[in-house]
N, C-alpha and C positions, 0 to 999 in steps of 0.2 A: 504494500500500500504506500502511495504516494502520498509524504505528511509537509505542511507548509514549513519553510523555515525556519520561522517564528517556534512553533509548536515543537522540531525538534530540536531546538537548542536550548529549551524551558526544557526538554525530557532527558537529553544529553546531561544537561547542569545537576539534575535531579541524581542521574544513576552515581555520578559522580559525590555527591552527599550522600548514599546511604549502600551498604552493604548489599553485593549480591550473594545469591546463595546459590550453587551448584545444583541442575536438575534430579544429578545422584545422589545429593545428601536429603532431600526431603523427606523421603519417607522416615528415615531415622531421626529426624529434628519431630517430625510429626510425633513420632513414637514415643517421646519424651516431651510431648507436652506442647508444642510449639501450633498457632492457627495456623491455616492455609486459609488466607483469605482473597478471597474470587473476587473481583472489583470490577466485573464483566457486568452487561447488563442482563438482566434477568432471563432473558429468552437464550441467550448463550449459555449461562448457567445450565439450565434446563439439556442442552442441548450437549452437554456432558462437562465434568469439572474432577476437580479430585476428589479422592470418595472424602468424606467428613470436611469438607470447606464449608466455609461459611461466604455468604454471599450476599456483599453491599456492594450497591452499583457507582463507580467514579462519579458519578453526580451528586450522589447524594454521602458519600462516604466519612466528612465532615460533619455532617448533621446528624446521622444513627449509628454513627461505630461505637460509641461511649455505651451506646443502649446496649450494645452485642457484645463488647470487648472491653469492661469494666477492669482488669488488670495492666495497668499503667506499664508493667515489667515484663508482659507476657512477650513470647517470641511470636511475630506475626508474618507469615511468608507472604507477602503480596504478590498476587499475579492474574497478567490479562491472557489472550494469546501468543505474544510475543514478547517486550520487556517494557514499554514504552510509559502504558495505565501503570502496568505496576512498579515502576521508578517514580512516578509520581503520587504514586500511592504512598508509597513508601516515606517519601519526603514530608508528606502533607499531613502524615502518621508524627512523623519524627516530630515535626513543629508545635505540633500538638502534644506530646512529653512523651509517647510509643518508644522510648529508647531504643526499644529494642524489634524497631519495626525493621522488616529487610522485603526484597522480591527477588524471584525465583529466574534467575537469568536463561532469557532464552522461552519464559511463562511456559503456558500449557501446551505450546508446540512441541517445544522441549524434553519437557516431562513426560510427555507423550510418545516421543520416540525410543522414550526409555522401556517403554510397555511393553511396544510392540512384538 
Protein backbone atom coordinates (compact mmCIF):
# COMPACT_ATOMS: atom_id res chain seq x y z
CA UNK A 1 0.00 0.00 0.00
CA UNK A 2 0.99 3.25 -1.12
CA UNK A 3 1.16 5.73 2.25
CA UNK A 4 1.56 9.66 1.85
CA UNK A 5 4.79 11.15 3.02
CA UNK A 6 3.57 12.89 5.61
CA UNK A 7 1.95 9.66 7.22
CA UNK A 8 5.16 7.64 6.95
CA UNK A 9 7.41 9.69 8.47
CA UNK A 10 4.98 10.24 11.70
CA UNK A 11 5.08 6.06 11.54
CA UNK A 12 8.89 5.82 10.70
CA UNK A 13 9.48 8.44 13.86
CA UNK A 14 7.11 6.32 15.86
CA UNK A 15 8.87 2.69 15.31
CA UNK A 16 11.99 4.49 16.04
CA UNK A 17 10.55 5.54 19.82
CA UNK A 18 9.34 2.37 20.91
CA UNK A 19 10.46 -1.22 20.88
CA UNK A 20 9.89 -3.92 18.33
CA UNK A 21 9.29 -7.21 19.06
CA UNK A 22 10.24 -10.37 16.80
CA UNK A 23 7.27 -12.38 15.16
CA UNK A 24 9.04 -15.54 16.92
CA UNK A 25 9.01 -14.37 20.23
CA UNK A 26 5.23 -13.72 20.72
CA UNK A 27 3.97 -16.59 21.59
CA UNK A 28 6.38 -16.88 24.48
CA UNK A 29 5.95 -13.12 25.60
CA UNK A 30 2.03 -14.09 25.34
CA UNK A 31 2.74 -17.14 27.46
CA UNK A 32 3.99 -15.08 30.31
CA UNK A 33 1.49 -12.66 30.50
CA UNK A 34 2.15 -10.02 27.88
CA UNK A 35 -1.46 -8.54 25.56
CA UNK A 36 -1.46 -8.99 21.86
CA UNK A 37 -3.24 -6.00 21.03
CA UNK A 38 -5.06 -5.84 17.45
CA UNK A 39 -5.51 -2.03 16.68
CA UNK A 40 -7.09 -3.22 13.37
CA UNK A 41 -10.42 -2.34 12.77
CA UNK A 42 -13.11 -4.51 13.75
CA UNK A 43 -14.02 -6.32 10.60
CA UNK A 44 -10.28 -7.29 10.12
CA UNK A 45 -10.25 -8.55 13.43
CA UNK A 46 -13.08 -10.64 12.62
CA UNK A 47 -11.41 -11.79 9.76
CA UNK A 48 -8.65 -13.41 11.78
CA UNK A 49 -6.20 -12.05 14.55
CA UNK A 50 -4.03 -13.84 17.07
CA UNK A 51 -5.86 -16.25 19.19
CA UNK A 52 -6.43 -14.40 22.73
CA UNK A 53 -5.81 -10.54 21.22
CA UNK A 54 -7.69 -8.12 22.28
CA UNK A 55 -9.05 -5.61 19.82
CA UNK A 56 -9.33 -1.76 19.92
CA UNK A 57 -9.50 -0.12 16.75
CA UNK A 58 -6.50 2.86 15.82
CA UNK A 59 -9.25 5.23 16.06
CA UNK A 60 -10.42 4.90 18.90
CA UNK A 61 -7.46 3.29 20.83
CA UNK A 62 -6.91 6.55 23.19
CA UNK A 63 -10.38 6.65 24.23
CA UNK A 64 -11.09 2.75 25.47
CA UNK A 65 -7.71 1.07 26.12
CA UNK A 66 -7.78 2.23 29.88
CA UNK A 67 -11.22 0.56 29.91
CA UNK A 68 -9.51 -2.95 28.59
CA UNK A 69 -5.95 -2.40 29.63
CA UNK A 70 -6.03 -1.10 33.36
CA UNK A 71 -2.40 -2.22 34.16
CA UNK A 72 -0.16 0.62 33.43
CA UNK A 73 3.02 -2.20 33.58
CA UNK A 74 1.53 -4.78 31.49
CA UNK A 75 3.49 -5.91 28.37
CA UNK A 76 1.25 -4.90 25.36
CA UNK A 77 2.33 -6.28 21.73
CA UNK A 78 0.61 -3.87 19.23
CA UNK A 79 -0.14 -4.99 15.83
CA UNK A 80 -1.94 -4.06 12.56
CA UNK A 81 -1.18 -6.07 9.35
CA UNK A 82 2.05 -4.91 8.72
CA UNK A 83 4.05 -2.43 11.34
CA UNK A 84 2.93 0.97 10.56
CA UNK A 85 -0.94 1.16 13.00
CA UNK A 86 1.15 -0.78 15.27
CA UNK A 87 4.25 1.62 15.67
CA UNK A 88 1.81 4.18 16.25
CA UNK A 89 0.08 2.30 18.59
CA UNK A 90 2.79 1.76 20.31
CA UNK A 91 3.97 5.30 20.76
CA UNK A 92 0.45 6.65 21.52
CA UNK A 93 0.56 3.73 24.37
CA UNK A 94 3.85 4.96 25.54
CA UNK A 95 2.68 8.77 25.86
CA UNK A 96 0.08 7.64 27.75
CA UNK A 97 2.57 5.83 30.67
CA UNK A 98 2.02 1.94 28.76
CA UNK A 99 5.84 1.74 29.54
CA UNK A 100 5.84 -1.18 28.43
CA UNK A 101 3.96 -0.92 25.21
CA UNK A 102 5.80 -2.50 22.11
CA UNK A 103 4.56 -3.85 18.38
CA UNK A 104 5.13 -6.83 16.64
CA UNK A 105 7.45 -6.18 13.62
CA UNK A 106 6.44 -7.09 10.47
CA UNK A 107 2.39 -7.38 12.52
CA UNK A 108 0.19 -10.08 11.45
CA UNK A 109 1.69 -10.79 8.10
CA UNK A 110 4.55 -11.71 9.92
CA UNK A 111 3.32 -13.71 12.43
CA UNK A 112 1.60 -15.34 10.04
CA UNK A 113 4.01 -16.78 8.02
CA UNK A 114 5.33 -18.11 11.02
CA UNK A 115 2.01 -20.56 11.10
CA UNK A 116 2.09 -21.56 8.08
Amino acid sequence: MAYTEKFQTMADAARAAVTEVQPEDVDALIAKGAIALDIRDPDEHAAGHIAGSVNISRGKLEMNVEGQITDMDATILCYCNAFNRGALSAASLKAMGYENATFIAGGLNAYRKLKA
